[in-house]
N, C-alpha and C positions, 0 to 999 in steps of 0.2 A: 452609661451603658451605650449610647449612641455614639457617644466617642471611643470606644472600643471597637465596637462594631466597624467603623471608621476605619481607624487606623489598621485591624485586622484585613480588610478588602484589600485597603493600598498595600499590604505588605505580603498579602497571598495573590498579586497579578503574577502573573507571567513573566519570568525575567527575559529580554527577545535576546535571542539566540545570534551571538556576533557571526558576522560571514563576508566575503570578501567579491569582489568581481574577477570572475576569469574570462567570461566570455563578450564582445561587444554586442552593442544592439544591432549593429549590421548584418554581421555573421550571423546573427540570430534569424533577423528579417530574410536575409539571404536563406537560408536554412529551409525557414517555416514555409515560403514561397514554393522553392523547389520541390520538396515532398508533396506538396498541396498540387501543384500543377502536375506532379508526376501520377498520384492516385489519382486527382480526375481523368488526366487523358486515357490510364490505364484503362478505368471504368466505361468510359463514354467510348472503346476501341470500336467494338463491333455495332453501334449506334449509327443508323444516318439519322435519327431525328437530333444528336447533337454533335453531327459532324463538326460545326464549327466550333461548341467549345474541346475539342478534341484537338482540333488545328490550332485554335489559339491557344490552348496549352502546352501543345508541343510547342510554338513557337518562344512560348514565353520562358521554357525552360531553356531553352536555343540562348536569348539573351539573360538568363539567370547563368550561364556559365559562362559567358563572355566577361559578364560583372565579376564571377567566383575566380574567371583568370588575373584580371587586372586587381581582385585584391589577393589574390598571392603574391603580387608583388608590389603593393601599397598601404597594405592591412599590418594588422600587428604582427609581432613573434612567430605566435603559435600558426596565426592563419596563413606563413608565405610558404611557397613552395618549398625553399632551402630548409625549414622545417620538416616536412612532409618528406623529402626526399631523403633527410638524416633518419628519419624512424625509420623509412622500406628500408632504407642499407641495413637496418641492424638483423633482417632475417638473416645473413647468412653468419652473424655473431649469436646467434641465437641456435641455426642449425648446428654449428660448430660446438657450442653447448651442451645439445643433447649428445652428440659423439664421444663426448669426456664425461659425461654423466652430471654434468651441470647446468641440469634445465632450470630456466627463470620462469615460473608461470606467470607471473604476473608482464612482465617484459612480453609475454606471449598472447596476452590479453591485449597488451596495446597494440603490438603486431598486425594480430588481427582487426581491431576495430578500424588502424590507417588501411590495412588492405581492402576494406569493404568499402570504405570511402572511396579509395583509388579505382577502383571498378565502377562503382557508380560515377564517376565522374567522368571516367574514359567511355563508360557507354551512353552519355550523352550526345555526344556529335553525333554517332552514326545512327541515333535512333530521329533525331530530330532533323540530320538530311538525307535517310532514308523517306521520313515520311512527306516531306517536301515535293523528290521527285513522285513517292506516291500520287501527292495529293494534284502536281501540275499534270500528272500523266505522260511522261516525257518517256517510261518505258515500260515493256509488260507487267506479268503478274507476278512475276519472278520477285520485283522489288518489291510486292505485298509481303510474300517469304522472308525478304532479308530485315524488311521492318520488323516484323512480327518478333524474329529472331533476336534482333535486339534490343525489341522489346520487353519478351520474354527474359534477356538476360540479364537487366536491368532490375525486372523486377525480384531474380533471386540476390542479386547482389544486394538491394534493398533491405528486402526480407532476411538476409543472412547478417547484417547489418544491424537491425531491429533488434532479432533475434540474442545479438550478442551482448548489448546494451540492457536487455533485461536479463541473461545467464549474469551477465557478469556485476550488475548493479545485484540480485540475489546471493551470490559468491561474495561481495565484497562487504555486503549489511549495510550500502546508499544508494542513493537512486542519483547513475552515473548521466539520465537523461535532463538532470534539474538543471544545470549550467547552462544547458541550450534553451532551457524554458525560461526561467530567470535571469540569467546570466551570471549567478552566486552563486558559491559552493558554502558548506557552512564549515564556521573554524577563525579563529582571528588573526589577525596580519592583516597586511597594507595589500590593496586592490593591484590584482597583477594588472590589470587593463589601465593607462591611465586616464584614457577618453574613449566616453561609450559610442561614440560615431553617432546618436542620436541622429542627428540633422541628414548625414547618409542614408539613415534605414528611413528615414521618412520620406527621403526624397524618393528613393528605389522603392516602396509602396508605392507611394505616388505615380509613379513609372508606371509600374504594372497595370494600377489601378484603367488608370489613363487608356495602358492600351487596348485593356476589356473591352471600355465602352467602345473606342474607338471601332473594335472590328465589330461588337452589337452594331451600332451605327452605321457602316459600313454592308455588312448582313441587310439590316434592314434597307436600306439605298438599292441593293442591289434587286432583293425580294420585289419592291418598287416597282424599277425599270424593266423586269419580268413581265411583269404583271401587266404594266401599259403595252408595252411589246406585244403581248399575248392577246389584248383586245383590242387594237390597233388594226390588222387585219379585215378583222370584223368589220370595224367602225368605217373603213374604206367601202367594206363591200353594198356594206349597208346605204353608203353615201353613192355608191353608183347606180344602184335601182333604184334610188329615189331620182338621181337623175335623169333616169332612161323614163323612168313614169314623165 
């Protein structure tokens, strides 16, 4: 009876579901970073008690697109530019589609998802050296306006972005956001990635990590030398009527 039992368990497990890698752990680290640094700084905008993590987010997404540009052109396949640049060409293979009555929705799915990428991508410069010259004060309030602006426009291309990856994971019957969580899609065949860049995405954590503390540290140095600064005066004056006594 126990051996029934047994052999019944082992043979009602779960058979695991083959699945393959399409995305690296880099791309991925790169990814999660960005977003992350992007909705904090979003959140902390109108904040001065966290003005600095607001500036170190911006900052950090400043260098998460310098990394995102040099692996367009040292990352895999999917992730170089000459990739990215062959899908945008195909809108006007796709407009020219519907004018003949042979619309691709699915073609127009990915269409749109590289389009919301390229928008987020392009409004990263001007958002993060907008708020630079904000943040030195090098000109009026004007550039508060143009920050905000592209701030603001960041964050609908995000949201549009988002937006499309749960329409279109709903429409398809997968969830089109697992690749970039996992790095697997499910289905069997051989791993289109053929190295996960691990040792990359840890090192670029690491990066970031680093520069956290660094401007925490930093912040705090500075808070510091306010502070002496500030009783300093004092401590002078106090030292000269004791010397006149």
């Amino acid at each position: 009876m126990m051996s029934n039992t047994a052999t019944a368990t082992v043979s009602g497990a779960p058979t695991p579901v083959p699945s393959r890698r399409t995305v690296d752990a880099f791309t991925r680290t790169l990814h999660a970073l960005l977003a992350l640094s992007f909705a904090g700084a979003y959140i902390t905008a109108e904040s001065e008690i966290f003005r600095l993590v607001h500036v170190s987010l911006g900052y950090t997404m400043g260098g998460l697109l310098v990394a995102r540009l040099l692996w367009g052109f040292m990352g895999p396949r999917y992730a170089r530019w000459s990739a990215m640049w062959g899908k945008l060409r195909g809108l006007g293979d796709w407009l020219r589609g519907m004018r003949t009555g042979q619309t691709q929705w699915r073609q127009a799915q990915n269409l749109y998802m590289v389009w919301t990428v390229a928008m987020v991508l392009l409004a990263i410069a001007p958002v993060v050296f907008s708020g630079y010259v904000v943040y030195q004060e090098w000109t009026g309030e004007w550039m508060e306006d143009v920050h905000e602006f592209f701030g603001n426009f960041m964050l609908i291309a995000v949201s549009a972005h988002i937006a499309g990856v749960v329409l279109f994971s709903l429409g398809r019957g997968r969830n089109l956001a697992k690749p970039m969580l996992t790095g697997r899609v499910d289905g069997a065949g051989p791993d289109l990635i053929k190295s996960n860049h691990m040792f990359l995405a840890a090192l670029l954590f690491a990066a970031v990590l680093a520069f956290w503390v660094e401007q925490w540290q930093s912040s705090n140095r500075l808070q510091t030398a306010e502070l002496v600064s500030s009783l300093q005066p004092g401590l002078g004056k106090s030292q000269s009527n004791f010397d006149e006594d």
